[in-house]
DRENBATI-574262 format. One line per 2 residues: their letters; for each residue z, x, y of C-alpha. Coordinates in Angstrom, 3 decimals, padded with zeros to 6 digits. Layout:
N
a = Z:X:Y | ...
***
This chain:
314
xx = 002.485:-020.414:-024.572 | 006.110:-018.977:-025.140
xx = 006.225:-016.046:-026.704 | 009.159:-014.150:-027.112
xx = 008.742:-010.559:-028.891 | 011.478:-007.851:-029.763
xx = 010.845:-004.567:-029.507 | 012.719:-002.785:-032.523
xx = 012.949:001.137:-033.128 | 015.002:000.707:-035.492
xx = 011.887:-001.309:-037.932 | 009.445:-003.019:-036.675
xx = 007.927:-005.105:-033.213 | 007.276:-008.536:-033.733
xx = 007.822:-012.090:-032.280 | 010.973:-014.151:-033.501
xx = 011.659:-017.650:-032.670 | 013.050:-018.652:-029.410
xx = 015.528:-020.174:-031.232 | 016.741:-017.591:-033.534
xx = 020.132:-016.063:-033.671 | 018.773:-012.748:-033.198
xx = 018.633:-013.930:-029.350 | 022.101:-013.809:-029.201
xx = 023.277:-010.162:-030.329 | 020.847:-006.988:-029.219
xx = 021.299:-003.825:-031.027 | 021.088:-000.808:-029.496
xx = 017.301:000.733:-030.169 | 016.412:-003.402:-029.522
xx = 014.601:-004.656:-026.188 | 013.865:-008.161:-025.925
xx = 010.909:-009.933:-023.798 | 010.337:-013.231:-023.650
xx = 007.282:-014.868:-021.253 | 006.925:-018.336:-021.021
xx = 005.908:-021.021:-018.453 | 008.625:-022.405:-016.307
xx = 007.817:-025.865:-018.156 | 008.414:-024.442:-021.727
xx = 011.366:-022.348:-020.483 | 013.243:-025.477:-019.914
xx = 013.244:-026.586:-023.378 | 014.274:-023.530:-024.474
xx = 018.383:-023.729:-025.945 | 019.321:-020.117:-026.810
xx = 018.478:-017.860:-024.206 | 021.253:-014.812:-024.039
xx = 023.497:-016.319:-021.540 | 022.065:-013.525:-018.661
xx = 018.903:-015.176:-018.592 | 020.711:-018.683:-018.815
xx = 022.505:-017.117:-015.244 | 018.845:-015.883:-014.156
xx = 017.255:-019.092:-014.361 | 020.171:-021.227:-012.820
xx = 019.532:-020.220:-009.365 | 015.966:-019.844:-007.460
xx = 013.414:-018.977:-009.783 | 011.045:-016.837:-008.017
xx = 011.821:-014.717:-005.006 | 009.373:-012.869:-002.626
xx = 011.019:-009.648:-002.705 | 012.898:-007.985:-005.096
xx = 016.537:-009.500:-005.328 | 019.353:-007.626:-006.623
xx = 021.963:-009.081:-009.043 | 025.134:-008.523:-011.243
xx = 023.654:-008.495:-013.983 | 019.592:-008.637:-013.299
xx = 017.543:-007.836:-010.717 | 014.058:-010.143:-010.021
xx = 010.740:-009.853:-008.583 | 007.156:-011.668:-008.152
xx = 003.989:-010.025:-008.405 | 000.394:-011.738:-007.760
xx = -001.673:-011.495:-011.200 | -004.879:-009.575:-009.856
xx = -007.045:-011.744:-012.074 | -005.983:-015.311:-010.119
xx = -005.777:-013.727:-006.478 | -008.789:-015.177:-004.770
xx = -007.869:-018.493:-006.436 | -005.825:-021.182:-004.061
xx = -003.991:-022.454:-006.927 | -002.741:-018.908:-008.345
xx = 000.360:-018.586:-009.838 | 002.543:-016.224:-009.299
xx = 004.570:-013.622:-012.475 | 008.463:-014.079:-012.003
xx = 010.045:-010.961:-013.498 | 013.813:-011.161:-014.252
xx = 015.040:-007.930:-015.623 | 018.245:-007.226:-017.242
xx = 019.489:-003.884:-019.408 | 018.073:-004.468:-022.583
xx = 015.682:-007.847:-021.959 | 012.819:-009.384:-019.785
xx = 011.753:-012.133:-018.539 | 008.903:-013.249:-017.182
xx = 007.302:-016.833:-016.142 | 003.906:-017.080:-016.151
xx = 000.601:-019.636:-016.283 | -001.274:-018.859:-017.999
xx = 000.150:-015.010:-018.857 | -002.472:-012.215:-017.336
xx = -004.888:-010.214:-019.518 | -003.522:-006.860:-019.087
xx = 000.089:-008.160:-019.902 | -001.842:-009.524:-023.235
xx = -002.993:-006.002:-023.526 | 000.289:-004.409:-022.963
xx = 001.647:-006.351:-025.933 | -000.961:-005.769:-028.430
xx = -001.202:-001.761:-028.141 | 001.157:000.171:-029.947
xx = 002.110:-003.208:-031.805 | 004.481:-002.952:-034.801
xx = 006.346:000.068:-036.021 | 006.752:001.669:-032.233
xx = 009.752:003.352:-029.828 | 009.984:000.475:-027.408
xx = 012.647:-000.383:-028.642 | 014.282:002.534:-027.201
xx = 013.033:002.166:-023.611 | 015.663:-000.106:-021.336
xx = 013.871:-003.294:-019.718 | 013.527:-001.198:-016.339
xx = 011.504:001.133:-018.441 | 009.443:-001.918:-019.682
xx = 008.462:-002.986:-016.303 | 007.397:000.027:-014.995
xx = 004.972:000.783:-017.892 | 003.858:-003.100:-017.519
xx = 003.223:-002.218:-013.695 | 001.679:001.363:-014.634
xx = -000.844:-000.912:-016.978 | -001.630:-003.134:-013.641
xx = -002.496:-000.004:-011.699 | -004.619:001.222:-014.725
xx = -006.432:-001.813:-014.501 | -007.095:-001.674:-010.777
xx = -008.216:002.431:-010.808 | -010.737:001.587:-013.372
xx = -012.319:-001.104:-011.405 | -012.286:001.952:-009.101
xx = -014.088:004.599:-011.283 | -016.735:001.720:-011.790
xx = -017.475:001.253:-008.364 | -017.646:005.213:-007.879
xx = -020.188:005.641:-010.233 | -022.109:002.820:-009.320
xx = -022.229:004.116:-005.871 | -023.402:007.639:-007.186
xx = -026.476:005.899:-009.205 | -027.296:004.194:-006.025
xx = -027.615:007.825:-004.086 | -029.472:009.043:-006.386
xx = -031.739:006.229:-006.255 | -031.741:006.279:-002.277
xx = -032.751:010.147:-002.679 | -035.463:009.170:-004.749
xx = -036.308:006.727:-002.639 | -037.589:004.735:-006.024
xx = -035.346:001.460:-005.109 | -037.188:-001.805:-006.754
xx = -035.093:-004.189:-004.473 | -033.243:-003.230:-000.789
xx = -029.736:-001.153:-001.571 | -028.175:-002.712:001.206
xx = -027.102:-005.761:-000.943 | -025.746:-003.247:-003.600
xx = -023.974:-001.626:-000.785 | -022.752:-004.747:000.538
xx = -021.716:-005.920:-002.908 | -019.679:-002.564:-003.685
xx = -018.146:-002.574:-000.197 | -016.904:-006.418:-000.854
xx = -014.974:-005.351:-004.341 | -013.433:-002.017:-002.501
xx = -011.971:-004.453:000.103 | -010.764:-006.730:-003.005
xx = -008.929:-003.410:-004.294 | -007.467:-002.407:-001.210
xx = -006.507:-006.173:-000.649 | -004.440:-006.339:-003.639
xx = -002.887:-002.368:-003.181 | -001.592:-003.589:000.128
xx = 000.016:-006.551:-001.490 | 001.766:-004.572:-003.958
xx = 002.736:-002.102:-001.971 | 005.979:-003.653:-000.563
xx = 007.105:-004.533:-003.939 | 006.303:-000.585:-005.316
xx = 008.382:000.750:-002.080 | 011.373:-001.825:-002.277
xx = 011.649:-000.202:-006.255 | 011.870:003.009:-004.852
xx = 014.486:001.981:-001.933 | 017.451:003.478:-002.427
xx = 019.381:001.061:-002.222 | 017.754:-000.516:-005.731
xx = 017.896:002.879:-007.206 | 021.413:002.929:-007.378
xx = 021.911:000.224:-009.410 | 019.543:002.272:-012.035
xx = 019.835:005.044:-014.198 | 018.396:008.496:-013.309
xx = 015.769:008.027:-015.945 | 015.049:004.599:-014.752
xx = 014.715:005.572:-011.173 | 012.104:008.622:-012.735
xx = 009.960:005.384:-014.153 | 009.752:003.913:-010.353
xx = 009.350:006.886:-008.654 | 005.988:007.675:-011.215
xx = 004.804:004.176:-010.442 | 005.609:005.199:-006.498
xx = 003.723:008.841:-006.731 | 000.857:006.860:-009.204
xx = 000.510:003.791:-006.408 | -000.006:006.376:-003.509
xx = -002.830:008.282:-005.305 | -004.322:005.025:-005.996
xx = -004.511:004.394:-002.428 | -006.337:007.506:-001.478
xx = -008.452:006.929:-004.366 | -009.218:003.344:-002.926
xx = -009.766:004.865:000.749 | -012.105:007.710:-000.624
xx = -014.306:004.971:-002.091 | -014.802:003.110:000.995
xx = -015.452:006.211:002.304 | -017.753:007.040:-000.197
xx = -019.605:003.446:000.656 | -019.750:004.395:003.794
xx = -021.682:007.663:003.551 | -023.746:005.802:000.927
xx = -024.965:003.348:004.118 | -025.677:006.692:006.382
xx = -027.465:008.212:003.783 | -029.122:005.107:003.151
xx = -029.988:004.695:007.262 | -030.979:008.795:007.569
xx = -033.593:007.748:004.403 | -035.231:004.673:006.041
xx = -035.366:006.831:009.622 | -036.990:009.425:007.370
xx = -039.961:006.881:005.901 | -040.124:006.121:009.391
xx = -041.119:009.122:011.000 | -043.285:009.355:008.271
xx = -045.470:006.319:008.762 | -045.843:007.143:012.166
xx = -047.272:010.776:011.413 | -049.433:008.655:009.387
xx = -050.200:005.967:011.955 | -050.908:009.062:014.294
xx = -053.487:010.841:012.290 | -055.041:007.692:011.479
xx = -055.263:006.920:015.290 | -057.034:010.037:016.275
xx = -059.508:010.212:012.776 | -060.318:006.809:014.226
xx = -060.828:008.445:018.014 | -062.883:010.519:017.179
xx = -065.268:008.307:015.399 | -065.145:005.790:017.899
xx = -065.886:008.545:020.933 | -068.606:010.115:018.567
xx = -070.087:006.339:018.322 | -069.818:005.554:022.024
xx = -071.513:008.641:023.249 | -074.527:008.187:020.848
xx = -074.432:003.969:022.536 | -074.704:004.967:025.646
xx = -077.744:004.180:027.567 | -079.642:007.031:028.010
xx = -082.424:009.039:025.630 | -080.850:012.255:023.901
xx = -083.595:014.135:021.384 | -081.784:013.344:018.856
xx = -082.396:009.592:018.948 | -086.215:010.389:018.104
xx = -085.394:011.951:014.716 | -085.051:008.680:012.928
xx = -082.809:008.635:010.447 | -081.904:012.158:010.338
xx = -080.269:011.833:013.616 | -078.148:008.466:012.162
xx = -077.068:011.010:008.794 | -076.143:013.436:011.331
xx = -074.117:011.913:013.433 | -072.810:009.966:010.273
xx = -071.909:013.465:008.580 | -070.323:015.321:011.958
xx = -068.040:012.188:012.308 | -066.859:012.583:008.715
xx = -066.632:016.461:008.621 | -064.590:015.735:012.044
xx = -062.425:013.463:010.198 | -061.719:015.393:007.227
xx = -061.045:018.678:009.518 | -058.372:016.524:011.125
xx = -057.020:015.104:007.874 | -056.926:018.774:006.361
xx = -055.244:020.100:009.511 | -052.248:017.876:009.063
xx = -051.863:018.172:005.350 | -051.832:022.049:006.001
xx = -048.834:021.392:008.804 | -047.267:018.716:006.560
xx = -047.361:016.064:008.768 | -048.650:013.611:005.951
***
């Protein structure tokens, strides 16, 4: 849906009719965005005549394009990326105006628009000022995907530590390690388009404060990159710690396995001495003799047992 907003410092946000004759004079403290499909931006009449010039030639470029008047980019909407049919966001930036063609528009862009909605100071901020804080919103979005992942892999730890896991961790692990790759997928796509804004050949053609907005985003994208490689990282101790837990258990069971193999030697040697086939005095005591042996193979047993619960082998 077209939707064309003005950002007024002088009185209030709001959206105005494509076709209104506000479209054709900007004030000073005014900044106009409009974001539409490419169908619905066809049918649209009274466009300032910059973004009538934008939209004559090629609509959407793969790197940013420098012009008179406007400069232009695409971005890949994070929310569409692993779809074949995504869409890219054309981004055609004047001094005081926007505009973008998108289908359908992404959420955080939605988001961007409804905070700070109605009497607010964008109105003040020039359209390269606009895009950077749109693009600082994107990067929001993708470093809290990031804290989520981080703090699922601490719970998990924790729970490997414990060892009190209902189900294996590995397909946690492998779940967490498949949306870090998703994050670092889409940082390495938008990291040509955050370095050709800092170029300096495209800085030129801004304003010192407007090159301060891309250089943030630049400074903001790097640390989002280490943040992104520290939680792979992260995933990967998490599997180490996981494989140092189960070799652990391991060594365990076989302390176990081992003390049950010799508790069951020596009642098995005790048993094949008294079968062999030869008279001993104790086989004319009767039952007497059978409790004997019966209590020396248990108080054999329980030595042994006692011995490796005082070394902490079990």
């Amino acid at each position: 849906m077209l939707t064309c907003v003005l950002f007024d410092a002088a009185g209030k946000d709001r959206q105005i009719d494509p076709a209104s004759a506000e479209l054709d004079t900007l004030e000073p403290e005014q900044l106009l965005w409009i974001d539409a499909t490419p169908g619905e931006i066809d049918d649209a009449h009274r466009l300032p005549a910059p973004m009538r010039e934008a939209l004559a030639g090629e609509r959407c470029v793969s790197s940013v394009e420098i012009n008179e008047r406007f400069y232009q980019f695409t971005i890949q909407p994070p929310s569409t990326r692993s779809a074949e049919n995504a869409q890219p966001i054309c981004f055609f930036v004047g001094d005081n105006w926007m505009l973008t063609l998108s289908d359908p528009r992404p959420e955080f862009m939605d988001r961007f628009l409804d905070t700070d909605s109605g009497e607010s100071l964008k109105g003040r901020m020039s359209a390269s000022a606009l895009v950077a804080a749109i693009l600082l919103d994107l990067l929001a979005e993708i470093r809290t995907e990031l804290v989520h992942t981080d703090k699922a892999i601490d719970k998990l730890d924790e729970t490997i530590l414990r060892a009190s896991e209902r189900r294996a961790p590995l397909k946690t692990l492998a779940v967490l390690r498949r949306r870090v790759s998703h994050v670092r997928l889409t940082l390495s796509e938008y990291a040509n388009l955050v370095h050709a804004l800092n170029r300096p050949d495209f800085l030129t053609h801004l304003t010192a404060s407007d090159a301060g907005y891309f250089k943030q985003l630049r400074y903001t994208f790097d640390r989002l990159e280490d943040t992104a490689a520290r939680v792979r990282e992260t995933i990967v101790n998490s599997f180490d710690l996981y494989d140092t837990r189960m070799s652990q258990d391991t060594n365990q069971l076989i302390k176990a396995l081992t003390i049950v193999t010799v508790v069951t030697g020596i009642v098995g040697a005790v048993a094949g001495v008294f079968g062999m086939n030869f008279d001993l005095p104790i086989n004319h005591t009767g039952m007497h003799g059978f409790w004997f042996v019966i209590d020396g193979m248990v108080l054999s047993s329980l030595a042994v047992l006692g011995i490796a619960v005082w070394r902490k082998w079990i």
